[in-house]
N, C-alpha and C positions, 0 to 999 in steps of 0.2 A: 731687933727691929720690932715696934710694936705698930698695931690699928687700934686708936681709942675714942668712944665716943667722946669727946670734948665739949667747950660751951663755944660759941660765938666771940665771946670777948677771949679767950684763951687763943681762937685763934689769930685772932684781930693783933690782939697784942704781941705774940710771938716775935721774938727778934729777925724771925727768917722767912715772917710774911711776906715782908715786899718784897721781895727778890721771886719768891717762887710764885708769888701774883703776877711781878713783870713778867718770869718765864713764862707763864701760865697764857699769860697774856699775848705774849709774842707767838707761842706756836698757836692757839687756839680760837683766835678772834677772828669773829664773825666779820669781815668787810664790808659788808652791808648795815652794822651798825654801828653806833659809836662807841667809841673804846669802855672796854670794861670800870665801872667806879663804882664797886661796893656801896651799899647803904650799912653799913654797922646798924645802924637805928634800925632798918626797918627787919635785917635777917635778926637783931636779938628781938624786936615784937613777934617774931613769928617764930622763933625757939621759945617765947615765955608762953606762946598759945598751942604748943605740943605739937605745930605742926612741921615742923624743921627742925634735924637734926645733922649737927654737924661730926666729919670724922677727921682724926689727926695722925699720919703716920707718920711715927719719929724713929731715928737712929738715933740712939744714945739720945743728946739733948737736943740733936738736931731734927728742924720739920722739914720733911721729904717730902711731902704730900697732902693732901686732905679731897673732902666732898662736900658737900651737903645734898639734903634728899628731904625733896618733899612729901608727908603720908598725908594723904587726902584720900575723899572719895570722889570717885569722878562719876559726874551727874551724869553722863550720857550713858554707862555702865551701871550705878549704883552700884560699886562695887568699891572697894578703899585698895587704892595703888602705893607706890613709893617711888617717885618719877628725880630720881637723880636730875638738880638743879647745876651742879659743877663737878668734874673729878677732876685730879691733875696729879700729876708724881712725875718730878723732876728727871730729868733725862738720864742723870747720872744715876738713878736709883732704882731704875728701870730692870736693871740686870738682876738685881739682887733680888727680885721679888715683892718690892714695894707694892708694885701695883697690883699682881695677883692676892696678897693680904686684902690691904683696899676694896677691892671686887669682891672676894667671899665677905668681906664684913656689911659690906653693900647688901648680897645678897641672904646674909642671914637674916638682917631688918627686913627683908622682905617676905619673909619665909613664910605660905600661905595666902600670900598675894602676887599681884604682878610687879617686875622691876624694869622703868622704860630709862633708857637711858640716848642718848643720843650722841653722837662724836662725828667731829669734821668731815669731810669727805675724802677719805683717803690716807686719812689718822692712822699713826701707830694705835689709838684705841679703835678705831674700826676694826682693824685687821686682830686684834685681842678679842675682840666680842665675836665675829666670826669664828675663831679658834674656838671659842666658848659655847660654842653652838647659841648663839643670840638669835634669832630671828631677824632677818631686814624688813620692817613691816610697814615702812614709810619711807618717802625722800621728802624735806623740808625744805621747803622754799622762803626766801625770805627778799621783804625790800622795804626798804627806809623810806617811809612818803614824807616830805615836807607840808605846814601845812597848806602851800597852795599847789600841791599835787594832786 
């Protein structure tokens, strides 16, 4: 099993995208918004301006997993973070290690900075970042205003 930086289009195109996007999808969507629909266009504009990078965990030729992770600086800090935009590693690859790969390779890109990450409330990744000694340093509220709300 490997973790490798990848591009956007590598992982777009993958045979085993859509499957582990619906999974992805199914355990981890936010009910308060609308179902997840990738911009292809907009995450390759934003890997060709260095600010997104994306990871790929594969078994043999198969894709288990991926990330992406945004490095910015945040104005309110001035300081440059790495604020994980997505993680996911399918359920069945779980055991093996996948997702601990995935998470140091996360946090080696971060290495020198800070690494925020966020997961559902009550998530098999919540309870992995607690293991990890993650800090809980916010609860996230969210709600979907229409626009005559």
């Amino acid at each position: 099993m490997n973790c490798v930086i990848g591009d956007v289009r590598q992982l777009f195109d993958h045979p085993d995208f859509p499957d582990l996007l619906a999974e992805y999808s199914a355990e981890c969507v936010n009910r308060q918004l609308p179902m997840p629909n990738p911009s292809r266009e907009l995450y390759v504009r934003l890997e060709a301006t260095g600010v997104l990078t994306v990871w790929m965990v594969v078994d043999g030729d198969r894709l288990v997993g991926f990330a992406s992770a945004l490095r910015t600086v945040l104005p309110h800090y001035s300081r440059e973070m790495v604020i994980v935009e997505s993680v996911f590693v399918s359920k069945r690859s779980r055991a093996n290690g996948a997702g601990t790969l995935l998470l140091k390779n996360l946090e080696a890109s971060a290495a020198g900075t800070g690494l925020l990450l966020s997961a559902p409330a009550g998530s098999q990744m919540e309870k992995v970042l607690h293991a990890r000694k993650y800090a809980c340093t916010n609860t996230v509220f969210c709600k979907w205003l229409s626009v005559d709300s």
